[in-house]
PAZAPA-4460 file (N, C-alpha, C; in steps of 0.05 Angstrom, whole numbers, plus 32768, in hexadecimal, padded with zeros to 4 digits):
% residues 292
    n_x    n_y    n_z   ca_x   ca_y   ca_z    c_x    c_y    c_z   seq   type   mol
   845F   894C   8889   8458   8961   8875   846A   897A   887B     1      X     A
   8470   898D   886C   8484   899D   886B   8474   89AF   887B     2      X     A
   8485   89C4   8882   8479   89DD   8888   8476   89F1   8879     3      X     A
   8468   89F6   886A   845D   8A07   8852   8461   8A28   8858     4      X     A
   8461   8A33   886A   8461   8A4B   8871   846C   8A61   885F     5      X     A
   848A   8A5A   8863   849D   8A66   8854   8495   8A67   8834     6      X     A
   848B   8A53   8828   848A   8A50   8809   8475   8A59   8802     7      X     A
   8457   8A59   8819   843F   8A6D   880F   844E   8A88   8815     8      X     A
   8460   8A8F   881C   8462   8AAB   8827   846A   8AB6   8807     9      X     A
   8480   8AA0   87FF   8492   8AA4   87E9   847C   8AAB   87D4    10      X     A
   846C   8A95   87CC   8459   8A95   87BB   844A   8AB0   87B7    11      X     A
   843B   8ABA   87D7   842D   8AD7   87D9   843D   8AEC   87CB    12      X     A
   8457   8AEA   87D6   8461   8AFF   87CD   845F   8B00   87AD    13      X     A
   846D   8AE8   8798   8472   8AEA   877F   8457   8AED   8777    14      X     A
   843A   8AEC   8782   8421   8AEF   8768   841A   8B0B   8776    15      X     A
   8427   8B13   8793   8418   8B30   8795   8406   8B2B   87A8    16      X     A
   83FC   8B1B   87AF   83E0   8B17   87C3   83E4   8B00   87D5    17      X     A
   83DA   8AFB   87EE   83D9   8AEF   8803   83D6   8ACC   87EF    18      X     A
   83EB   8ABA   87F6   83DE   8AA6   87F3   83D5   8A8A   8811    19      X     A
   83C0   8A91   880E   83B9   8A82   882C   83BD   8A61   8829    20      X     A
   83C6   8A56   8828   83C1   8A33   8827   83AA   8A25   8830    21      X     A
   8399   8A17   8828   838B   8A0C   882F   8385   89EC   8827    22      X     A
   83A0   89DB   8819   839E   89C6   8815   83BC   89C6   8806    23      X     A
   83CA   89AC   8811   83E3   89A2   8804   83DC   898E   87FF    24      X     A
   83DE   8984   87E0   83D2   896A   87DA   83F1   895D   87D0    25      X     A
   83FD   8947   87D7   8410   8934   87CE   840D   8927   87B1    26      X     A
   8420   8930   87A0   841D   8929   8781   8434   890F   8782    27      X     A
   842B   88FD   876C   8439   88ED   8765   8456   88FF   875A    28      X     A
   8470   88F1   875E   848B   88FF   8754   8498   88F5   874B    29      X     A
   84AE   88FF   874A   84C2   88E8   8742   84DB   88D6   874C    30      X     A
   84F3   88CD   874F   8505   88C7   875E   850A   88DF   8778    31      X     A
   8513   88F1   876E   852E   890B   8778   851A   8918   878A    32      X     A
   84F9   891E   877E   84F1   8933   8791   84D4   8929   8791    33      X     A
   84C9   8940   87A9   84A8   8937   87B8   8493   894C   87A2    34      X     A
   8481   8941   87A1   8475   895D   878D   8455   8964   8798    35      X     A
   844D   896C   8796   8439   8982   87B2   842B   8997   8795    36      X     A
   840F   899C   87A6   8407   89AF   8795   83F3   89B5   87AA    37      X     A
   83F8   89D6   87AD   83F4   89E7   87BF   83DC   89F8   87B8    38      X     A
   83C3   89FC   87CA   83AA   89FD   87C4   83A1   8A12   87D9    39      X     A
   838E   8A28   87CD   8382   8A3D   87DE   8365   8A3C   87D1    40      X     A
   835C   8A59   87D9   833E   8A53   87C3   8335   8A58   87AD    41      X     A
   834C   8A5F   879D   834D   8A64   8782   8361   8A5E   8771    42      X     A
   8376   8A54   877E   8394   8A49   8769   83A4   8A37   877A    43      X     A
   83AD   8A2E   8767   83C4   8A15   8774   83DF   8A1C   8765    44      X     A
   83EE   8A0E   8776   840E   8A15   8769   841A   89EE   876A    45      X     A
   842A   89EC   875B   8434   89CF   875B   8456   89E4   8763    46      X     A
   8460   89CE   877C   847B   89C9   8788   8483   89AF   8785    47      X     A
   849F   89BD   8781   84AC   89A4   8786   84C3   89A4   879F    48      X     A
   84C3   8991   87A5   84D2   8996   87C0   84EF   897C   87C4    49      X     A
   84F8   898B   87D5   8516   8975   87DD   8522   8977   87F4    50      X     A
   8518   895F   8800   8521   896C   8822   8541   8970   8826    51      X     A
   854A   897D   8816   856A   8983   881A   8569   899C   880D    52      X     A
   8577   89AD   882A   8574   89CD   8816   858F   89D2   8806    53      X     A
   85A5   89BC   8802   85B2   89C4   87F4   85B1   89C6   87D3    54      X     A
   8592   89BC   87D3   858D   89B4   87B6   857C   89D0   87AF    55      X     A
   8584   89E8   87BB   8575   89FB   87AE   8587   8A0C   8792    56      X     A
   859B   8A00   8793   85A9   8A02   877D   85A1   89F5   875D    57      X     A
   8595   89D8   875E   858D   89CF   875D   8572   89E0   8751    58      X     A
   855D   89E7   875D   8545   89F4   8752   854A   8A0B   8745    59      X     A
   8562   8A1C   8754   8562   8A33   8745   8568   8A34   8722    60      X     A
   857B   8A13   8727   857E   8A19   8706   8564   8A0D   86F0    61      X     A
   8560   8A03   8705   8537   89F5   86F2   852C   8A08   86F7    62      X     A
   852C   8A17   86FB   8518   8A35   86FB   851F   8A43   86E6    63      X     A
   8540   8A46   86E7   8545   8A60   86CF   8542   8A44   86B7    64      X     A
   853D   8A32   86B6   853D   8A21   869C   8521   8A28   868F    65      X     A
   8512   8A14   86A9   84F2   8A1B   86A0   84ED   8A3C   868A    66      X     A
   84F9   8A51   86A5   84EF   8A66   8693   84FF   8A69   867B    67      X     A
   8512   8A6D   8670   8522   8A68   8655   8503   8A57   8644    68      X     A
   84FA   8A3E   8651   84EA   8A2F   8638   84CB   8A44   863C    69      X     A
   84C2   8A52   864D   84AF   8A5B   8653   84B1   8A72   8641    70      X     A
   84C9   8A7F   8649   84D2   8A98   8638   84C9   8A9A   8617    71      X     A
   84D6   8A89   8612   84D7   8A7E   85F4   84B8   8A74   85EA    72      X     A
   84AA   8A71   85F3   8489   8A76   85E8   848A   8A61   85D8    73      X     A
   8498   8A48   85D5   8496   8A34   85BC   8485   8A23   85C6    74      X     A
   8485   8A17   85DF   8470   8A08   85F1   8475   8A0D   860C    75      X     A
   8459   89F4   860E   8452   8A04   862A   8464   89FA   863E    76      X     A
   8471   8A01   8658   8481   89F4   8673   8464   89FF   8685    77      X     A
   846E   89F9   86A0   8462   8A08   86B6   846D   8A1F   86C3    78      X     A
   846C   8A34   86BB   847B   8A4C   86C3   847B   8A4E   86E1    79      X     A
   8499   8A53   86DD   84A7   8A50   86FC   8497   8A73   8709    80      X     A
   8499   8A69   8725   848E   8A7B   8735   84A8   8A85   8749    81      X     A
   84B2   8A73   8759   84C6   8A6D   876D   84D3   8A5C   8772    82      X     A
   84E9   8A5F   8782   84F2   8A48   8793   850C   8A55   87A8    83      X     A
   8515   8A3C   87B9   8526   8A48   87CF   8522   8A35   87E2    84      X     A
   852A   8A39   87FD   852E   8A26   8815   8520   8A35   882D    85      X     A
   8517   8A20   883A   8511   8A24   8850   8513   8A05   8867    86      X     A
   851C   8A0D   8880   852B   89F7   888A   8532   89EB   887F    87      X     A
   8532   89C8   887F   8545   89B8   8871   8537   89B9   8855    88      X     A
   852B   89BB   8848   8523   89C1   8822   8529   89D1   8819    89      X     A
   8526   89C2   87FB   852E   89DE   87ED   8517   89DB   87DE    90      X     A
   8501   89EE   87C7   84E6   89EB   87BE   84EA   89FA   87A9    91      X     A
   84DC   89F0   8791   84D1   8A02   876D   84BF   89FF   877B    92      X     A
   84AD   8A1D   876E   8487   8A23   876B   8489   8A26   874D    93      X     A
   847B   8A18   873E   8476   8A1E   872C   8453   8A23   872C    94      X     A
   844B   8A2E   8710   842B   8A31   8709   8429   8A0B   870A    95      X     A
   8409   8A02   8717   83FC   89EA   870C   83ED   89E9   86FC    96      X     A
   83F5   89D4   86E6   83EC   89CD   86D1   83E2   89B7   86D2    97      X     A
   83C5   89A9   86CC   83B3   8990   86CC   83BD   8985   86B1    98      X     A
   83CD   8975   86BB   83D6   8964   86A8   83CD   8947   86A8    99      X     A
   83CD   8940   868E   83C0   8929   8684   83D8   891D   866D   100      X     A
   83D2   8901   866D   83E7   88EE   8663   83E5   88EF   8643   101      X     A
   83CE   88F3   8636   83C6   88FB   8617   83D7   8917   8612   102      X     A
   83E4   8911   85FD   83FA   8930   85F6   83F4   892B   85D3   103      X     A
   83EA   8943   85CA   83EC   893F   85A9   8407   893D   859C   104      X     A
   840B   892F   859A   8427   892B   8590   842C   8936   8577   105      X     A
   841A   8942   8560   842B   8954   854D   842C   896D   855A   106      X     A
   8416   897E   8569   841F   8992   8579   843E   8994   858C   107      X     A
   8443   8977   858F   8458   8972   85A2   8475   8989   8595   108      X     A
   846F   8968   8581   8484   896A   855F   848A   8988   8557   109      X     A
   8478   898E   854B   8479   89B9   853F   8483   89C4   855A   110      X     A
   847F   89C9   8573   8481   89E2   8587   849A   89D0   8588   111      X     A
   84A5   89BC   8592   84C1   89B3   8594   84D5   89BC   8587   112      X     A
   84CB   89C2   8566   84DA   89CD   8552   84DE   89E7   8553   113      X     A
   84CF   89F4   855E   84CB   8A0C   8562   84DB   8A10   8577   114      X     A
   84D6   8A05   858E   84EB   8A0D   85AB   850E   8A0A   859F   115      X     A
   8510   89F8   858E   852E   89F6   8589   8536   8A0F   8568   116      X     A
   8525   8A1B   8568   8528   8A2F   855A   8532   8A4A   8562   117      X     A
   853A   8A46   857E   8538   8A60   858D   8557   8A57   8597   118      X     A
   8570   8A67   858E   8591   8A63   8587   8595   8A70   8597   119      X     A
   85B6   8A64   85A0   85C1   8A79   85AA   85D7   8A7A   85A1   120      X     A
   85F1   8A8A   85A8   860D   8A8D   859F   8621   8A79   85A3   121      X     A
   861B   8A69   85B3   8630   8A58   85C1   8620   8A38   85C1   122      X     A
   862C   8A2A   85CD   8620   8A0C   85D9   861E   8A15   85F4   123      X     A
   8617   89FD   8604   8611   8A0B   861F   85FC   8A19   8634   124      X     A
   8602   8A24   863A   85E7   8A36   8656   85FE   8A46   8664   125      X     A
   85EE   8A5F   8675   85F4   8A6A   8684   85FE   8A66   86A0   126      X     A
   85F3   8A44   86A2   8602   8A43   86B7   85F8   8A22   86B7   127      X     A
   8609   8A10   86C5   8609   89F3   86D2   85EC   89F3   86DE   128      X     A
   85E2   89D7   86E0   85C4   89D0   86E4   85CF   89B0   86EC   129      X     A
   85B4   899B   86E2   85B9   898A   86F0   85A5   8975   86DD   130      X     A
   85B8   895F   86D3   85A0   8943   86C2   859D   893E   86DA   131      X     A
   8585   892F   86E6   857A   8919   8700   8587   8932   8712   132      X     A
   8594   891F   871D   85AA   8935   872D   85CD   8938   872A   133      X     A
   85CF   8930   8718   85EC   8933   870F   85F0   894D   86FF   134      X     A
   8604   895D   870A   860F   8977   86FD   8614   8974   86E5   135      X     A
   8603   8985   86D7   8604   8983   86B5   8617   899E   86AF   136      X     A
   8626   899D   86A9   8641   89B1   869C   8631   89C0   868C   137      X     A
   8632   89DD   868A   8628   89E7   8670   863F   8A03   8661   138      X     A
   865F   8A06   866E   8664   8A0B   8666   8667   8A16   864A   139      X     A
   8666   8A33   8644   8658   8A3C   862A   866F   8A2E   8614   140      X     A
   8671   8A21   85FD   8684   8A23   85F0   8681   8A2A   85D0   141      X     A
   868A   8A2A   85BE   868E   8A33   859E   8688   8A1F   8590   142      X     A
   8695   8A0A   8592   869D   89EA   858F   868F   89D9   8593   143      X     A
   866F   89D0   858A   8665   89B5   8588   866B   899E   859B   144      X     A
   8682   8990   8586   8694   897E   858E   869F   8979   85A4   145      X     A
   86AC   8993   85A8   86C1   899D   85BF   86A6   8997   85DC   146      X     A
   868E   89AF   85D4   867E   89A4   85E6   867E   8988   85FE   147      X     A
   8669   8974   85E0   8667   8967   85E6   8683   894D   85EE   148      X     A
   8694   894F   85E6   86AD   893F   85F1   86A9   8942   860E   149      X     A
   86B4   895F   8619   86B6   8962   862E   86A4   8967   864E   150      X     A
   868E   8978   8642   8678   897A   8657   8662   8961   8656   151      X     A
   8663   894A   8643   8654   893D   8643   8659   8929   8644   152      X     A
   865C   891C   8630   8674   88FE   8638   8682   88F9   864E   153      X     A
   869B   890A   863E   86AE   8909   864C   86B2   890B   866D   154      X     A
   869B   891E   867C   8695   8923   8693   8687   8906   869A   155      X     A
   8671   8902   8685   8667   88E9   8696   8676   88C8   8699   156      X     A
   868C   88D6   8682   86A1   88B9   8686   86BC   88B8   86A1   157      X     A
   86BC   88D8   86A8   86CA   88E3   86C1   86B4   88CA   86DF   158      X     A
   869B   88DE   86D7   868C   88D3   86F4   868A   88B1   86EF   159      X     A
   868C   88A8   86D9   868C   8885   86D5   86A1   887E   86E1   160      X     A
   86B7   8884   86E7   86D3   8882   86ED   86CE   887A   8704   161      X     A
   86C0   8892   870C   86C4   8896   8731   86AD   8889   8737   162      X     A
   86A2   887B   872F   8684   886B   8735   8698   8851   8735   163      X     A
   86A8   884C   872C   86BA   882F   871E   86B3   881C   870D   164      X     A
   86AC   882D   86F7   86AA   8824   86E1   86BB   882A   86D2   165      X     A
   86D2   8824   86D1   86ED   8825   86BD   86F4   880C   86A7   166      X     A
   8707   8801   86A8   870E   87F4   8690   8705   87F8   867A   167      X     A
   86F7   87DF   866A   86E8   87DE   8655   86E0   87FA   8653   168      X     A
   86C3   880D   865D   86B3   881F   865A   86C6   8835   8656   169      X     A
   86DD   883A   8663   86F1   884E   8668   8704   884D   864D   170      X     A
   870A   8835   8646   871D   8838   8627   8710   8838   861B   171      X     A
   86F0   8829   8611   86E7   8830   85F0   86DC   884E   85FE   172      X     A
   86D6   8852   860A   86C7   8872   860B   86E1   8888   8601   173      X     A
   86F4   8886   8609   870F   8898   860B   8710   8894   85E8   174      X     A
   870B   887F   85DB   8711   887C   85C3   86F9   8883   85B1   175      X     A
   86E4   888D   85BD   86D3   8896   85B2   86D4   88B6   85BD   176      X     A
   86DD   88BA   85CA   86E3   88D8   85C9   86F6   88E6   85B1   177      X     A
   870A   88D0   85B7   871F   88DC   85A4   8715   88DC   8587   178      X     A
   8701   88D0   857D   86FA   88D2   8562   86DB   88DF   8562   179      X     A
   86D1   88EE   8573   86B5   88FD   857C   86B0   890D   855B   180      X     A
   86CE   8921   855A   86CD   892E   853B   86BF   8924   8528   181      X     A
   86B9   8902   851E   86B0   8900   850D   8690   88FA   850A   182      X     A
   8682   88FE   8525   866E   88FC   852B   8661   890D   8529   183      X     A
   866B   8928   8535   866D   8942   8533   8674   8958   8528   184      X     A
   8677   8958   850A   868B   8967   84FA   8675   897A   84F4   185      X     A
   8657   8979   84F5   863E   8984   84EA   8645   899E   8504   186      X     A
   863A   89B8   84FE   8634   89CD   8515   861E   89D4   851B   187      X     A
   860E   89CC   8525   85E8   89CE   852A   85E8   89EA   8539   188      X     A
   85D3   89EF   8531   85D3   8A0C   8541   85CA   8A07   8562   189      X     A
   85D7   8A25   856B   85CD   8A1B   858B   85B8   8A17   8592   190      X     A
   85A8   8A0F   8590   8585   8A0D   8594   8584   8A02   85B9   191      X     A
   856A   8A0E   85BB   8562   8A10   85DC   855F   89F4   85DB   192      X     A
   856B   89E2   85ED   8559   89C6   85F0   8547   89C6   860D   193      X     A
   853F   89B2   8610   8531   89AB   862C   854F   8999   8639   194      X     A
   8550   8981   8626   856A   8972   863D   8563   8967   864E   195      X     A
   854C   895C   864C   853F   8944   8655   852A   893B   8650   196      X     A
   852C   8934   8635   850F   8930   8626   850A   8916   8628   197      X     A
   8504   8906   863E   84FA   88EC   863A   84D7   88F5   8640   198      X     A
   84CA   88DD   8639   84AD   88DC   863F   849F   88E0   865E   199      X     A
   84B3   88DB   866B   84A0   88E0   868B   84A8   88FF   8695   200      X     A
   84B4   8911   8679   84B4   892F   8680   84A4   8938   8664   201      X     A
   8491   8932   865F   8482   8936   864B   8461   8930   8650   202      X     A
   8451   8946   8653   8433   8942   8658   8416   8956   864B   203      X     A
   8403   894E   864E   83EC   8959   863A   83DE   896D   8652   204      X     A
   83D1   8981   8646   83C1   898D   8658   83A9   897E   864B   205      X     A
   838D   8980   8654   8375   8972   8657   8373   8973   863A   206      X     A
   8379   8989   8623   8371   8989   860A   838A   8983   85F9   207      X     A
   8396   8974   8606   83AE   896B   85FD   83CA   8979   85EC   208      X     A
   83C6   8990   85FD   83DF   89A1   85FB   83F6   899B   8609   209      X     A
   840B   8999   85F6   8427   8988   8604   842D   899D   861E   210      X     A
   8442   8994   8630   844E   89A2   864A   8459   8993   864F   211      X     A
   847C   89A2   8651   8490   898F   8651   849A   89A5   8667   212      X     A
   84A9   8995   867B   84AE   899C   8697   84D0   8984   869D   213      X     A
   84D8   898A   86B8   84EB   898A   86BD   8509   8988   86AC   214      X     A
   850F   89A2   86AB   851F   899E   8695   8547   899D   8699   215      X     A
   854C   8997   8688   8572   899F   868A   857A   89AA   8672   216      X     A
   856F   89CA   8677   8573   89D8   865F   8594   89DF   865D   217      X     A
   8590   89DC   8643   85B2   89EF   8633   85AF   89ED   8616   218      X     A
   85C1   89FD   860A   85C0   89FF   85F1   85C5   89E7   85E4   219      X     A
   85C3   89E5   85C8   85D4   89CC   85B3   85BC   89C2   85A7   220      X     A
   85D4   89A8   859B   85BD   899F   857F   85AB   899B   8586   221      X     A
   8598   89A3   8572   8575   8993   8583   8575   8975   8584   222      X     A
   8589   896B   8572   8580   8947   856E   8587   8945   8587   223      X     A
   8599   8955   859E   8593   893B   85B1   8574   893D   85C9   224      X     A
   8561   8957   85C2   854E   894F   85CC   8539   893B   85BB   225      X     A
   853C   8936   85A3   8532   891E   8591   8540   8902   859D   226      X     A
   8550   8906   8597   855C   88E7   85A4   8558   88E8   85B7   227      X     A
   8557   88EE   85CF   8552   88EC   85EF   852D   88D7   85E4   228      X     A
   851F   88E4   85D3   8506   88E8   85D2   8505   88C5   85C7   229      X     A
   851C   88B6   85BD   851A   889C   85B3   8529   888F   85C7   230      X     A
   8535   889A   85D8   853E   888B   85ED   8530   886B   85FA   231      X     A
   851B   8879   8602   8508   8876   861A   84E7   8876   860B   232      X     A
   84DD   8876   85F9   84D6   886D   85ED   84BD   8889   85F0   233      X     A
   84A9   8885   85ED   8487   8897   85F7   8485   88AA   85E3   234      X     A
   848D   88B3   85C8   8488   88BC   85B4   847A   88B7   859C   235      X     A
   8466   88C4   8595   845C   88AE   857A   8461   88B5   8562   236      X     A
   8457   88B4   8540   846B   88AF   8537   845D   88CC   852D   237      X     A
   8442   88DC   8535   8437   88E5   852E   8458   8909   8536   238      X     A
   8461   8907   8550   846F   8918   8555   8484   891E   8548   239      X     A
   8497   88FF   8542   84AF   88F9   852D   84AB   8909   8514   240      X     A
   8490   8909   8505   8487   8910   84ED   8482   8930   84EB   241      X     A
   8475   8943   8504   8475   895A   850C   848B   896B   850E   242      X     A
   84A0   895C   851D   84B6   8972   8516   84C6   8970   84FD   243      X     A
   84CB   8956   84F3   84D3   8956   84DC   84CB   8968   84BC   244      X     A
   84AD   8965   84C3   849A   8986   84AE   84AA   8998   84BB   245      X     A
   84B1   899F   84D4   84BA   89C0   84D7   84D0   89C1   84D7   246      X     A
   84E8   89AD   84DE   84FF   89B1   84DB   8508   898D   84D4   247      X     A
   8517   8993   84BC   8520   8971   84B9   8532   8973   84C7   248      X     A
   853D   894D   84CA   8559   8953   84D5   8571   8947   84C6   249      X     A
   8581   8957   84D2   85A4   8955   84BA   85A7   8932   84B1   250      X     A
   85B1   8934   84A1   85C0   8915   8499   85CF   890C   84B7   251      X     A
   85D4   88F1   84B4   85E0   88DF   84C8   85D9   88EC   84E7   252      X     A
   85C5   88F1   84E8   85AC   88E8   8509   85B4   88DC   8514   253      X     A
   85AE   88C2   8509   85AA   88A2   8513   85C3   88A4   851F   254      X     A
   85D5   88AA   8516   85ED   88A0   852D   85FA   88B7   8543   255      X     A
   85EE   88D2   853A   85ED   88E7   8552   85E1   88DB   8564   256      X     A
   85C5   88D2   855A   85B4   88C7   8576   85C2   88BD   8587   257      X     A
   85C7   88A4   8583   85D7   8891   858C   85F1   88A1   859E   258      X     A
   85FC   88B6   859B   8615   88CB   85A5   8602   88D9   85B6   259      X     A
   85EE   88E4   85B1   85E4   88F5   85CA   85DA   88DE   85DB   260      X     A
   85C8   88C8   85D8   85C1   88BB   85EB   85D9   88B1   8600   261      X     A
   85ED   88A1   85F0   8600   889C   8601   8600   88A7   861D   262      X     A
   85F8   88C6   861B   8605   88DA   862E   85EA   88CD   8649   263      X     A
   85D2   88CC   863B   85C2   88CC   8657   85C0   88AE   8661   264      X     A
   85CF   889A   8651   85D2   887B   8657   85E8   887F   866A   265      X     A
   85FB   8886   866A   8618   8894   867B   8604   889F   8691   266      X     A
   85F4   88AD   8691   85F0   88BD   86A9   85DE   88A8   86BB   267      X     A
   85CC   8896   86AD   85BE   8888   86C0   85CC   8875   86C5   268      X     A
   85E1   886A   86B8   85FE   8856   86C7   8602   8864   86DA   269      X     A
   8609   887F   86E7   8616   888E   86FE   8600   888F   870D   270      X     A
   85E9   888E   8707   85D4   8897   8714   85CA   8881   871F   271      X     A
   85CD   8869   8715   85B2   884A   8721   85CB   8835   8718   272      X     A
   85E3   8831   870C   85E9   8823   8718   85ED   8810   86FD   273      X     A
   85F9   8802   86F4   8605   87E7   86E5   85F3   87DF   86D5   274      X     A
   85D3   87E0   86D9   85C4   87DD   86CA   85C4   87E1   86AB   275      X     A
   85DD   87F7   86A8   85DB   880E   8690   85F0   8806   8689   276      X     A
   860A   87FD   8697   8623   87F7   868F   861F   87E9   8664   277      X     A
   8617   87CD   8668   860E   87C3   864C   85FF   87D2   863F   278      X     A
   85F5   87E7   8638   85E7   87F7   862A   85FB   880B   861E   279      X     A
   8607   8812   863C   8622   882B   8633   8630   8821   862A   280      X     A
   8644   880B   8628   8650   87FF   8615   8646   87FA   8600   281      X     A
   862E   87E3   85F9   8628   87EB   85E3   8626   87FA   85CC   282      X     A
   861F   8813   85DF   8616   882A   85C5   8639   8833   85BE   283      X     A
   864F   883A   85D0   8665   8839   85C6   8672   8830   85B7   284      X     A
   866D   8816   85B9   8678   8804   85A2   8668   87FB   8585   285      X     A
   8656   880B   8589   8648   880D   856D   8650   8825   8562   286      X     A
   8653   883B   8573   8660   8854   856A   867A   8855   855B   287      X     A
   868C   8845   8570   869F   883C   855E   86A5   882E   8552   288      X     A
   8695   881D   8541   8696   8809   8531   8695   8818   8517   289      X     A
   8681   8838   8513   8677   8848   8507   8690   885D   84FC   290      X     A
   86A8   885B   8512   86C6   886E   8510   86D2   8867   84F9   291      X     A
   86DA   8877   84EF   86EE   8872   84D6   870A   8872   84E2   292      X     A
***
């Protein structure tokens, strides 16, 4: 068990008052990190932890994400409290939230529409963050297209390289770069995404209010937190139908989808391994079957 000291200290300080510990209970998590929820006689805090303090880079930018979606009042996250290192970890405090697997899914739908209602000037973020754990580029740019060619693809067809996954994946992808323009000719406004909208970052509070948590925020089209959302499946059709009342979406989707997903099928090829290789091809070569 960790030594807690340092992070109740952290914690006291950010609410103002002594926080004494009196119970670390071990939460189920996920791959990357340990998750803990920290208990006195009147509040708990949920941590997440990583026994490597070089990953406090790492939290800092899920902190300024969280708050960006916290900020923005469209739905609910768990508002960040802290984070930082102590010996070998690095730790988020966020507020705990009793979450439950029931999420109203038109509530989901409307506040989703709403969170991507909130623009900015550019594509991009303020600063690099991290999908899983791979450095997500957020470079601010003007350019859609330009964007996505380069900080997204294109990067994750760089780290495919160096994973050795070349040939085949490396020429149709290069050839799907070079014709990206016609996929992308539309200019969506910058809208806040989450940037990692699959289902096991999506949950209900007891009265089934959505809370969507760990995120890889940056600006851009919203379809690709919709498509992320058909990826991987856990959406019903009740949510599909909710944002579409508050915001439709543009002509030719269906094959954006298919262009933003690419990106997180590429990342879990770099991430787990060959499994993904036939998927990532796939979706390429349907893309470009689609090229004029």
């Amino acid at each position: 068990m960790p030594d807690w000291t340092q992070i109740t200290e952290h914690i006291g300080a950010c609410i103002h008052e002594n926080f004494v510990l009196q119970r670390a209970d071990s939460l189920s998590g996920g791959c990357i990190n340990e998750a803990w929820c920290l208990i006195d006689d009147k509040r708990r805090f949920f941590v997440k932890l990583n026994s490597q303090n070089r990953q406090t880079a790492m939290f800092s930018a899920e902190f300024a994400g969280l708050l960006a979606l916290y900020e923005s009042g469209a739905i609910r996250v768990p508002k960040p409290l802290c984070y930082g290192a102590t010996g070998d970890a690095s730790y988020l405090v966020t507020e705990y939230l009793p979450l439950a697997a029931h999420v109203n899914q038109r509530m989901l739908g409307r506040q989703l529409a709403e969170l991507h209602r909130h623009n900015a000037t550019h594509y991009g973020w303020e600063r690099a963050n991290t999908l899983g754990t791979t450095p997500q580029l957020n470079t601010p740019a003007s350019d859609w297209s330009a964007f996505w060619r380069e900080h997204r693809l294109g990067y994750q067809l760089q780290l495919a390289a160096r994973n050795g996954y070349d040939g085949t994946l490396q020429k149709r992808g290069g050839q799907l770069l070079s014709v990206l323009d016609q996929f992308l000719s539309h200019r969506p406004p910058a809208s806040l995404l989450h940037g990692d909208l699959w289902s096991g970052n999506v949950a209900g509070l007891p009265d089934g209010t959505p809370v969507i948590f760990d995120p890889a925020v940056y600006y851009g089209d919203r379809e690709c937190d919709l498509a992320m959302t058909e990826l991987f499946g856990g959406f019903g059709k009740d949510f599909y139908a909710a944002y579409r009342e508050h915001w439709p979406l543009d002509d030719g989707y269906g094959l954006r989808r298919d262009l933003y997903n690419l990106y997180h099928v590429l990342n879990h090829l770099n991430l787990f391994g060959g499994g993904y290789l036939r998927q990532a091809q796939h979706l390429i070569d349907r893309l470009l079957a689609e090229a004029h």
